[in-house]
N, C-alpha and C positions, 0 to 999 in steps of 0.2 A: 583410166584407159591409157591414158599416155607413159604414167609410170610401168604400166605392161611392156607398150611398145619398147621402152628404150633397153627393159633387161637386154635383150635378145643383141642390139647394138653393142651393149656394154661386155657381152660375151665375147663376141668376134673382136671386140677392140683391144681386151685384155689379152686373148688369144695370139694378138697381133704382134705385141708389145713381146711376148717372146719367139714369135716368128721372127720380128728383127731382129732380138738378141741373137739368136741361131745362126739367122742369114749372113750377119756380117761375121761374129767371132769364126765361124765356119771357114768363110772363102779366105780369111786375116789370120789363119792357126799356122801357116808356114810362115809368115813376117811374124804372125807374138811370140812363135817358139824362138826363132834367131834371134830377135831382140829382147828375150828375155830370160837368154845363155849367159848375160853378161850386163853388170855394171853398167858397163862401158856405153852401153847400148841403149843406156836409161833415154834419153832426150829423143831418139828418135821414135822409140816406143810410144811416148808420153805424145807426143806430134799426131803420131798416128791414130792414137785414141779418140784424142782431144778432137783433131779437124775431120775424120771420117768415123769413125764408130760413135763416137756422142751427139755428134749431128746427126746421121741416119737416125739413132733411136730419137734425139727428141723431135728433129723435122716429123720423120716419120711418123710419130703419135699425135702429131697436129702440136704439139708444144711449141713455142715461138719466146724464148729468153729475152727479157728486157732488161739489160745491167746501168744500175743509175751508180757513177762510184764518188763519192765523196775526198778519196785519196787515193791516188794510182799505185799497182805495184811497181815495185824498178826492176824492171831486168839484170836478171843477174845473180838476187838479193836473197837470200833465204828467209821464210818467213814460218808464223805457225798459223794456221788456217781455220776457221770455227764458224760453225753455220748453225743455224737449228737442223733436225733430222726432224723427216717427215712424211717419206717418200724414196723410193727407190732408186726414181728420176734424179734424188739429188745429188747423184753421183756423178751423172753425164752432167748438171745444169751446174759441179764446183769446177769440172771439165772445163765448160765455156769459160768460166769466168776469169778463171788465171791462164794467161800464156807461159807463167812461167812452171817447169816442171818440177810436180809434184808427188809425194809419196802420200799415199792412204794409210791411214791405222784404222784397221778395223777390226770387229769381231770376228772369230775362228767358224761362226754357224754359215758365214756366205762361202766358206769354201767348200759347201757342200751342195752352192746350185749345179748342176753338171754345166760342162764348157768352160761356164764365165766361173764358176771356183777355181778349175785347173788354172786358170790363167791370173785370178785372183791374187791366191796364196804363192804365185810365183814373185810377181811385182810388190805387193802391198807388206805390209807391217802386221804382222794376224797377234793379236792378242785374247789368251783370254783371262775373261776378270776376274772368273774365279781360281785363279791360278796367282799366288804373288813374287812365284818365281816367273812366270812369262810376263806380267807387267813390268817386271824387271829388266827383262830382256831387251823391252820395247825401247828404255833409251839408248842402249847399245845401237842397236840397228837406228834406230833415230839418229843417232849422232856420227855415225860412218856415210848416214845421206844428205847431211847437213857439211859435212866436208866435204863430198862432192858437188856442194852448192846447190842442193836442192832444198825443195820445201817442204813442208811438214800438213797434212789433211789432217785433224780430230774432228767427230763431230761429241760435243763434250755432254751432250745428255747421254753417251754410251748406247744409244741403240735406239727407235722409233720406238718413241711412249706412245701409252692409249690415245685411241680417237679421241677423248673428251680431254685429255692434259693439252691444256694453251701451250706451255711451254716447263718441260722440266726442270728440275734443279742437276747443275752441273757437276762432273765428277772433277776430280784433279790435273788428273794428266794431260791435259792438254798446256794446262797453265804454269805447271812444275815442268814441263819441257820447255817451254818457251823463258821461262827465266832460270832456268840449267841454261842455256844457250844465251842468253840476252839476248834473243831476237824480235821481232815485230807480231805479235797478236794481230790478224786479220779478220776480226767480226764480220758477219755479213747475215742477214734478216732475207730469207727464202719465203717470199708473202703465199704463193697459191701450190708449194705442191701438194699442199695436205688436198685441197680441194682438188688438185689436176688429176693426181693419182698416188688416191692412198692406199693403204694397204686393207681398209675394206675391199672386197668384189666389186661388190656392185655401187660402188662411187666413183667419180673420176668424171675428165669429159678434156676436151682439146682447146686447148688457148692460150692466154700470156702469162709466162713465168715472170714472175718480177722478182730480179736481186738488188739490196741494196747492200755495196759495200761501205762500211761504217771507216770513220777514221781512224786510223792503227793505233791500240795502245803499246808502247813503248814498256819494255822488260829491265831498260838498261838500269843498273840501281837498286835492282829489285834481290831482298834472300828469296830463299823457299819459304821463308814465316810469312811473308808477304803475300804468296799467292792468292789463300783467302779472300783479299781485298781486289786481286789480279780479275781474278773469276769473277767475281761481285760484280763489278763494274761493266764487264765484258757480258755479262747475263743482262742486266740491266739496259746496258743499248739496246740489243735484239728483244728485249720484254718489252721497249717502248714503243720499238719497232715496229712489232707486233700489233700493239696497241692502238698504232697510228692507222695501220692498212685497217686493222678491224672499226675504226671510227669513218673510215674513207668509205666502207663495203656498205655501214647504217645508211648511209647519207643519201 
């Protein structure tokens, strides 16, 4: 009986979740169009996201982000960014987590949710995978937003695996950009969006996001033959990760 009752919550709640997408991209399309005519105009874009559009969606969904960081970012600094993918939310909850501004690489299929695509494939890095001239491309544009001192978003499993994958096996490019660049690998282990809101219907439910940012691993030194080992190790933190929340949730 009670599984009954909550379909019907679970409706209106999902429901919700792009009534706020709507509500804010909506009233924000004259500020995302002007800030996102230009470059130039990247950092106050990213501001804008970050401190009013990603907090409305996650306040608004009842989500409440817990970031525990193991090592700070530096302002300033350009980094490459890597999360598990699990969840839609995890785009507003990489939002919170870095103040410093950043670019998304992501796949070419989000630029066809209406609104938030338009404005998507305007800011973001749109690759697709099955294209090996457009993964190509990606370091191009990667490396013109790294000279503006920005940061770099992968999420390196390349798109949200099945409900039942713990955690995928990772693709390359997140790891062969970060040492094209020698820059800082930022790991970080997203414990409950699979369970907050995933992309089943009828799952999902409002509470604490937990991030933990892992300690950076370092690129400097590194060929491209190396990568292999890059990604290894950097899968292997968040698989432990992983590991630890789901021994914490037995308990």
């Amino acid at each position: 009986m009670m599984k009954l009752l909550k379909y019907p919550f679970l409706i209106l709640w999902r429901i919700w979740f792009y009534v706020l997408m709507a509500g804010t991209i909506i009233p924000l399309s004259p500020a995302f169009l002007i800030l996102t005519s230009s470059d130039k105009y990247y950092h106050q874009f990213f501001w804008l996201v970050r401190n009013v559009w990603a907090n409305i969606i996650l306040y608004g969904m009842g989500f409440y982000p817990r970031i525990q960081r193991e090592q700070n970012i530096e302002k300033g600094k350009s980094y490459v960014l890597i999360a598990n993918h699990t969840s839609m939310a995890d785009i507003m909850l990489m939002l919170k987590v870095s103040r410093n501004p950043f670019v998304f690489v992501g796949k070419k299929e989000l630029t066809k949710i209406p609104i938030f695509g338009f404005f998507y494939k305007r800011v973001c890095i749109i690759v697709d995978r099955n294209s090996i001239k457009s993964r190509t491309e990606v370091y191009d544009r990667a490396r013109k937003r790294l000279e503006d001192g920005l940061s770099i978003c992968i999420f390196p499993e390349g798109g949200v695996p099945e409900e039942e994958v713990f955690l995928d096996e990772f693709k390359d490019g997140a790891f062969r950009l970060a040492i094209a660049y020698q820059i800082p690998l930022v790991p970080m282990t997203f414990a409950d969006n699979k369970k907050r809101f995933p992309y089943v219907f009828f799952k999902g439910s409002p509470g604490i996001m937990r991030v933990k940012v892992h300690p950076f691993i370092e690129t400097k030194g590194f060929g491209l033959a190396d990568r292999g080992e890059v990604k290894a190790q950097a899968r292997e933190v968040i698989y432990r990760q992983l590991c630890e929340y789901r021994k914490e949730k037995e308990k």
